[in-house]
C-alpha positions in Angstrom: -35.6 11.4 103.6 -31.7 12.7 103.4 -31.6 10.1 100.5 -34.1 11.5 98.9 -32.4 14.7 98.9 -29.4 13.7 98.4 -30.4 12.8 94.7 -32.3 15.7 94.2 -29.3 17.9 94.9 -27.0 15.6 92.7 -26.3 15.7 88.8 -29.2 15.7 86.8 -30.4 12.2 85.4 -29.1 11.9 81.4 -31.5 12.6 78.5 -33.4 9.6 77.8 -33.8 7.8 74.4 -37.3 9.8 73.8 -35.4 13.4 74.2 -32.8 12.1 71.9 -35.5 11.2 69.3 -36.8 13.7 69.6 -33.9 16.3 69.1 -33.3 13.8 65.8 -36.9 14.2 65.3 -36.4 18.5 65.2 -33.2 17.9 63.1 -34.3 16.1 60.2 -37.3 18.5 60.2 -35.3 21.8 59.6 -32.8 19.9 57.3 -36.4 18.7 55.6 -37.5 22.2 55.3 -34.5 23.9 54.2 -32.5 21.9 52.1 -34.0 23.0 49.0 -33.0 26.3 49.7 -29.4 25.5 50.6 -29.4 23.4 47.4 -30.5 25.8 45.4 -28.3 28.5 46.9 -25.1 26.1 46.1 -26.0 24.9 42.2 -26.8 28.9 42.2 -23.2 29.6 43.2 -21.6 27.0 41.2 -23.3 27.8 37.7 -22.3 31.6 38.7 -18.6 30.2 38.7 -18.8 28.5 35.6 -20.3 30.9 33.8 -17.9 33.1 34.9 -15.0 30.5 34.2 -16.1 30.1 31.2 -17.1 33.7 30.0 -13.4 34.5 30.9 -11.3 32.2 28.7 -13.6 32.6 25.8 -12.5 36.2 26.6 -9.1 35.9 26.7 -8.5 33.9 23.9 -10.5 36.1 21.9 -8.6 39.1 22.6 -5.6 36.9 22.5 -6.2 36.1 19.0 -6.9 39.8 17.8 -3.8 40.4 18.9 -2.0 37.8 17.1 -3.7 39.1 14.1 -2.6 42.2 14.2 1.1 41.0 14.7 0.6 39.0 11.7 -0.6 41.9 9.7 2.9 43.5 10.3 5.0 40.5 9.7 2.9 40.1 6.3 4.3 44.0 5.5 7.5 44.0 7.1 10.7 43.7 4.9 8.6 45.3 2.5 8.3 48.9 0.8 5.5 49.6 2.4 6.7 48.3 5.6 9.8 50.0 5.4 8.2 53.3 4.8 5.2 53.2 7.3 4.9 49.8 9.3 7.5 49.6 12.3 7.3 45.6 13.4 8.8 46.4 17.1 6.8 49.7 17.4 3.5 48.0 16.5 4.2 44.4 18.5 4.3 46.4 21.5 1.6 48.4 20.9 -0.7 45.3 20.4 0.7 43.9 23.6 0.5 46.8 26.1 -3.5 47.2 24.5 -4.0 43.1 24.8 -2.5 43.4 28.0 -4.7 45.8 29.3 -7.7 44.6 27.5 -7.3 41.3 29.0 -6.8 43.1 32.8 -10.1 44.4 32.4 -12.7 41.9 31.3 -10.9 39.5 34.0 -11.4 42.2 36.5 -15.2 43.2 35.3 -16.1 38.9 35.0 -14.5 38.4 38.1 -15.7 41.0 39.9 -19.6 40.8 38.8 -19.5 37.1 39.6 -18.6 37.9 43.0 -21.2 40.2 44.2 -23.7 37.8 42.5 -22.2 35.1 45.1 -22.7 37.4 48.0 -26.4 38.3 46.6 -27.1 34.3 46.2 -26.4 34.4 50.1 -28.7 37.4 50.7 -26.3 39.4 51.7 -27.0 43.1 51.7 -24.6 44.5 49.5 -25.3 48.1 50.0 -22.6 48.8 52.7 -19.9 46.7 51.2 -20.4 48.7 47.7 -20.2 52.1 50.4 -17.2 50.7 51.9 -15.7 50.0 48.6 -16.3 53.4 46.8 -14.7 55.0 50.0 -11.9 52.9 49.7 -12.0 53.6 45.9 -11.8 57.3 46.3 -9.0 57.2 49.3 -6.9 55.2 46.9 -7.5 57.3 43.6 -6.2 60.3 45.8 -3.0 58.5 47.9 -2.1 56.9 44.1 -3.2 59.6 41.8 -0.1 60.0 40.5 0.0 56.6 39.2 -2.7 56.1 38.0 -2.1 59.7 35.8 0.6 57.6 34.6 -0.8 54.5 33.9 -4.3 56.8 31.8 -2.0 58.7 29.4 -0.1 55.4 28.7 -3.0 53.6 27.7 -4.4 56.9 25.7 -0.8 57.2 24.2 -0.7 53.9 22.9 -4.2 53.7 21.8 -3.8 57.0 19.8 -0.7 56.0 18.2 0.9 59.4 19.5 4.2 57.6 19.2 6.1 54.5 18.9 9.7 52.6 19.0 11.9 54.0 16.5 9.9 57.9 16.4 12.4 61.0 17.2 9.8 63.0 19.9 10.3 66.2 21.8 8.4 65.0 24.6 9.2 68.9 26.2 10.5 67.5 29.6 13.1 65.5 27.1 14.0 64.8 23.6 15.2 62.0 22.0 14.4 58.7 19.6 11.7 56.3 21.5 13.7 52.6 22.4 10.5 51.6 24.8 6.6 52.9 25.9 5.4 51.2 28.6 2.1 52.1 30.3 3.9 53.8 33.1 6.9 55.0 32.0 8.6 55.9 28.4 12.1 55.7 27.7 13.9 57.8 25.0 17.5 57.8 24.2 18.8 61.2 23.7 21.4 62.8 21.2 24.5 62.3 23.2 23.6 58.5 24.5 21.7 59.0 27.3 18.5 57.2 28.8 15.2 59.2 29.9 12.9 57.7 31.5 9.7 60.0 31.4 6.7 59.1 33.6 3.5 59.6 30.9 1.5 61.8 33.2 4.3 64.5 33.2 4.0 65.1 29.1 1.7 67.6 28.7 2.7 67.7 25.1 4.5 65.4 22.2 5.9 66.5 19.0 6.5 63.3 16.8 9.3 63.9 13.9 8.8 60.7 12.4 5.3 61.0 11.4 3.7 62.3 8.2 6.7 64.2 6.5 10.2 66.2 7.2 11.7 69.1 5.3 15.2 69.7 4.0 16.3 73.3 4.1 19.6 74.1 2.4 20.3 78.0 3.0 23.2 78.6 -0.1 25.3 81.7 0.6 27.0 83.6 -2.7 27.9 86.8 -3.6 25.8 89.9 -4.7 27.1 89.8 -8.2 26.5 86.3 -9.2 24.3 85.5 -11.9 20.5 84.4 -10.0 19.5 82.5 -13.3 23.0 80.1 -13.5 22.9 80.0 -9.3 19.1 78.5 -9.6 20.1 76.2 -12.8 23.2 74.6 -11.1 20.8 74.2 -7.9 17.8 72.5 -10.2 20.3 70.3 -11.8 22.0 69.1 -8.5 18.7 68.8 -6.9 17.3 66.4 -10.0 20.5 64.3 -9.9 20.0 63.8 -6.5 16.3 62.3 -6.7 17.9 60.0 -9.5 20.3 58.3 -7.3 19.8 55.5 -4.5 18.8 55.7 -1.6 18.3 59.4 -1.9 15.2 58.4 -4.5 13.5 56.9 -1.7 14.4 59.0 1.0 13.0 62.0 -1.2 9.5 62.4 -1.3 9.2 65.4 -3.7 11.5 67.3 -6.2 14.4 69.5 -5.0 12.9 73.3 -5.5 14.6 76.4 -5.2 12.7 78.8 -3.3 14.1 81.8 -4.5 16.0 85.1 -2.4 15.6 84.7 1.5 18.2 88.1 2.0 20.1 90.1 0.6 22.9 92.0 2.2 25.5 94.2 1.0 28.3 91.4 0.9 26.0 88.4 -0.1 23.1 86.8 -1.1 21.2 83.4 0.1 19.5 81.3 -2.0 16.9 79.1 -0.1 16.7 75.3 -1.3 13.8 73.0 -0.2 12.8 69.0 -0.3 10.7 67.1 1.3 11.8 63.9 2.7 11.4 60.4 4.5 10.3 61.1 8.4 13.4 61.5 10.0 15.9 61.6 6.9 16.2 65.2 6.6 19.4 65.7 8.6 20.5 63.5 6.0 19.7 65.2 3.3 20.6 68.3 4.1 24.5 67.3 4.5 24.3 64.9 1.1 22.4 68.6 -0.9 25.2 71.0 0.8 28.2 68.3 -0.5 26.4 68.1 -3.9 26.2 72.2 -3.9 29.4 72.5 -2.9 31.0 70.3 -5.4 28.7 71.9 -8.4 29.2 75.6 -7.6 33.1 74.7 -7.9 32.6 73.2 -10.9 30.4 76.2 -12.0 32.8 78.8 -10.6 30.5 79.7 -8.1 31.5 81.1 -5.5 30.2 80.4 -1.7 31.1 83.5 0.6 30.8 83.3 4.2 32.8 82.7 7.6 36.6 84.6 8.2 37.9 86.7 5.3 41.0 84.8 3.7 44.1 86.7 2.5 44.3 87.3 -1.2 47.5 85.2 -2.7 50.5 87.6 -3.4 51.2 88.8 -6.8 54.8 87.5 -8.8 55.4 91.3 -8.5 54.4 92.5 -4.9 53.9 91.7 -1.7 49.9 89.8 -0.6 47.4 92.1 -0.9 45.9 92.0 2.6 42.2 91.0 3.3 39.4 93.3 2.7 36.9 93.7 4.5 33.2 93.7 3.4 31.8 97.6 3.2 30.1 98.6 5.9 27.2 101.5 6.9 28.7 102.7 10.0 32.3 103.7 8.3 30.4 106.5 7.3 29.6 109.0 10.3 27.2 111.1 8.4 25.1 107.6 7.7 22.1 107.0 9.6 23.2 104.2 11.2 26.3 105.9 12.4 23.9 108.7 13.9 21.5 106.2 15.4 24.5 104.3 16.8 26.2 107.5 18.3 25.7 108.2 22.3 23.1 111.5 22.9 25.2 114.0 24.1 24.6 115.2 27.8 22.1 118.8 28.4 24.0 121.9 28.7 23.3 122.9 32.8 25.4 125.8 32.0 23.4 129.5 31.8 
């Protein structure tokens, strides 16, 4: 009798071949019944991948190629009349880069991204808290990076639009200058005296582009009140068409040389307005080559340009230098009204 308890209180006996049969039995029975599902879950998850795979390079390489087109399109201009005049190779290869760039970011992002949650639904996966989760996240982000991302929008809308590009002269407002990189992020400009700014594209809140379209040249010619209008405006339209007939000043000059006519008249002088319109971004140029041309031709013409300090009047063989006169002015006259507007009010009379 102890023996017999003895082996009831002792280790249990070890499964027997019929158990383990029949655990083999229950095992090939659920792999029976399910592996068509698993199977058709995996070939589900693998054609999603090389669909996606696929979908993806054709993508790429076709945006890839647009862009390549495009560059080719400006080397087929470049060196050119045409490409001299409207077609900047640097300015455009960058702006087909930054847009290929992005374009490619995004369909990798919107391929990859839909093939994923395609995977997680192929495992019947409820997707409705993780797309929660992820448009919390979203929106936590946008406000902890919305700086950036300012940034990074108006760079993509800048180059898109063609607001500006390498080579442009832009008063960007928070700084001026000509345009030696535009980035999606950032812009740098190099300003009149050398210097480097780097302007973040979310802080422009306005752009005005110098190099697009058209410039003018204004020339303001200063001469005295008794010079003859009609031989002033003939010596200007002569000057004015030798200039369009000489190069490079016949390229840079995209209509004729006009006199406008009077813009003042003073006591003491006269000024002549003179107008052209030019190249994007040669009118500085202009202006300096029209007032040396003027300059020249109104000494020729005996012409002469008043304006800045008076000079002394060369002595005589027979007296002493006649000193400098001074231009006639309203308020030598107290009894002028400009002397009496000028004059201090006098204080009341308290006295009685």
């Amino acid at each position: 009798m102890f023996l017999s308890l003895l082996a009831a209180a002792g280790p249990s006996a070890p499964p027997s071949i019929q158990d383990a049969q029949e655990q083999a039995e229950n095992a090939a029975g659920w792999v029976e019944e399910n592996w068509s599902t698993w199977l058709s879950i995996g070939l589900r998850v693998l054609l999603i991948l090389v669909i996606a795979t696929v979908l993806r390079h054709f993508v790429r390489k076709a945006i890839t190629k647009l862009i390549e087109r495009m560059n080719r399109t400006v080397q087929a201009v470049d060196g050119t009349a045409l490409g001299g005049l409207l077609v900047n190779a640097e300015r455009r290869r960058q702006r087909s880069e930054a847009i290929g760039s992005v374009l490619r970011s995004m369909a990798t992002f919107l391929i990859l991204g839909t093939a994923a949650l395609m995977i997680l639904g192929a495992f019947e996966i409820d997707l409705a808290p993780l797309l929660a989760s992820a448009g919390v996240a979203g929106v936590a982000l946008g406000f902890g990076a919305r700086n950036l991302v300012t940034d990074f929008l108006s760079g993509v809308f800048m180059i898109i639009e063609d607001q500006y590009g390498v080579g442009d002269s832009i008063d960007s407002g928070v700084a001026s200058g000509e345009v030696i990189e535009v980035g999606l992020r950032v812009t740098k400009l190099r300003g009149d005296n050398g210097e480097i700014w780097y302007v973040r594209n979310g802080e422009v809140k306005r752009i005005g582009n110098l190099s697009q379209g058209w410039a003018t040249a204004g020339v303001d010619v200063t001469v005295r009140p008794d010079e003859d209008l009609d031989k002033v405006r003939a010596v200007l339209v002569e000057v004015g068409e030798q200039l369009a007939k000489e190069e490079p000043w016949n390229e840079r000059l995209w209509g004729p040389v006009e006199v406008l006519g009077l813009d003042a008249v003073y006591l003491d002088s006269m000024v002549v307005r003179v107008s052209a319109k030019t190249m994007p971004g040669k009118s500085l140029g202009v202006e300096r080559e029209l007032r040396w041309r003027i300059k020249r031709a109104f000494d020729a013409a005996g012409i002469k340009i008043v304006g800045g300090p008076a000079v002394a009047v060369e002595a005589d063989e027979d007296g002493p230098a006649a000193p400098a006169v001074a231009a006639p002015s309203a308020y030598a006259s107290a009894t002028s009204p400009q002397s009496l507007a000028a004059s201090p009010i006098p204080p009341p009379n308290m006295s009685k």
